[in-house]
C-alpha positions as semicolon CSV with decimal commas, in nm:
position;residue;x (nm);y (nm);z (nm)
1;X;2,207;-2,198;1,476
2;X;2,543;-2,056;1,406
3;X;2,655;-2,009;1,045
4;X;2,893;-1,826;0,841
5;X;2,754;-1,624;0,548
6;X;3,017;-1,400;0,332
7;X;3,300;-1,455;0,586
8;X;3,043;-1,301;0,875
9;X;2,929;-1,550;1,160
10;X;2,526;-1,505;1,195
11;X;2,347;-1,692;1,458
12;X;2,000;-1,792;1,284
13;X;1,664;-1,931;1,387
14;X;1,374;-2,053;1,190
15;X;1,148;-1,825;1,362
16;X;1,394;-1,538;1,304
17;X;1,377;-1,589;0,940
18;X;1,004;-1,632;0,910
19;X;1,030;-1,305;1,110
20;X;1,234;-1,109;0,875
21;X;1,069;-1,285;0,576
22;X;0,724;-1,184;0,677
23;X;0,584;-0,885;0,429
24;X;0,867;-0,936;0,160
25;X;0,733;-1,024;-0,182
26;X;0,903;-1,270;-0,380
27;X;1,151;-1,204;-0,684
28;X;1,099;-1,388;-1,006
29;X;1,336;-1,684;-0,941
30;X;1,600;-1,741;-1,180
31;X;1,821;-1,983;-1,009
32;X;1,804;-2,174;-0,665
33;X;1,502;-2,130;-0,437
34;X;1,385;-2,171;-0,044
35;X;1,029;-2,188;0,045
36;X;0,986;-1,966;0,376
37;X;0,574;-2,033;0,489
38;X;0,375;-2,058;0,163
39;X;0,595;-1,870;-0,038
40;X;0,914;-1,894;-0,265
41;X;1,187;-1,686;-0,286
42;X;1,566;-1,732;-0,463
43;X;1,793;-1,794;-0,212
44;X;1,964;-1,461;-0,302
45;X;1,717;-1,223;-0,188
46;X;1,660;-1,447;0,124
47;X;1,983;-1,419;0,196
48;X;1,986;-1,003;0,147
49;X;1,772;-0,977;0,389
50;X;1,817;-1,211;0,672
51;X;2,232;-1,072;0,618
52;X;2,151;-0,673;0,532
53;X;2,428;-0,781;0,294
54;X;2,504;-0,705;-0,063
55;X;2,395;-0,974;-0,279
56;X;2,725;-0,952;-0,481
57;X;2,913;-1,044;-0,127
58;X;2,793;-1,449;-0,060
59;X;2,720;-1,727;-0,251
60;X;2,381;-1,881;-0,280
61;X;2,498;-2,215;-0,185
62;X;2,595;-2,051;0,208
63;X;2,262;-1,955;0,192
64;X;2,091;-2,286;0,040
65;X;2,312;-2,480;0,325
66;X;2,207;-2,249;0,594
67;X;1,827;-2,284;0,523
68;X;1,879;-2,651;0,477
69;X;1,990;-2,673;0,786
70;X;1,703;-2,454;0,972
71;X;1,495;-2,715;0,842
72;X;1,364;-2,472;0,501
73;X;1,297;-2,621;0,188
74;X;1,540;-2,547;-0,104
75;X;1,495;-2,654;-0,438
76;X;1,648;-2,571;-0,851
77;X;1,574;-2,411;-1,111
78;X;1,375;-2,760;-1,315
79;X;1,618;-2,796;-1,596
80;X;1,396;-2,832;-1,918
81;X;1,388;-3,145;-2,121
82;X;1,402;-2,983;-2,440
83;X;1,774;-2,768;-2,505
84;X;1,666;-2,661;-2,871
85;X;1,328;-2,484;-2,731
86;X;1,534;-2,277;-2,435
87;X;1,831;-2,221;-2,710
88;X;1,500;-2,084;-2,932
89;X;1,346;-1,884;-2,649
90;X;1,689;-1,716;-2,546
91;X;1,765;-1,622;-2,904
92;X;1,387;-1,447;-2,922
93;X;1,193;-1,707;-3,124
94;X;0,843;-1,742;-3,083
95;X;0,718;-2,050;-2,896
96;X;0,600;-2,341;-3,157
């Protein structure tokens, strides 16, 4: 499939990016997320790779709508139900 990441055309397969994917150990995910085989990796460093581009140079929504459209799983960060406890945590307050 043929998609533009970062201005750059890049013609993708799912196989290609199980390929390249293979051996790479997940990031702690912060933000958006793909699931590539069993694992789960932000959509950032998936897109590093697969690219051999800086992170700082594409979005992670080219690379959420790419894998989305190889047929890859991409999913948020779950938003938490509780804003007081993640204001808390952020500001260094021990959990209750």
């Amino acid at each position: 499939m043929r998609c533009v990441i970062a201005r750059f055309p890049f013609e993708l397969t799912k196989t290609g990016v199980l390929d390249s994917m293979s051996g790479v150990k997940p990031e702690e995910i912060t933000g958006e997320s793909v699931i590539i085989g069993r694992r789960t990796y932000p959509v950032k460093q998936v897109g590093q790779v697969i690219t051999r581009q800086d992170r700082r140079d594409f979005t992670a929504r080219e690379v959420v709508l790419a894998m989305t459209k190889l047929g890859f799983t991409c999913r948020d960060l779950p938003r938490s139900t509780d804003p007081f406890r993640d204001s808390a945590a952020a500001l260094g307050a021990p959990a209750a």
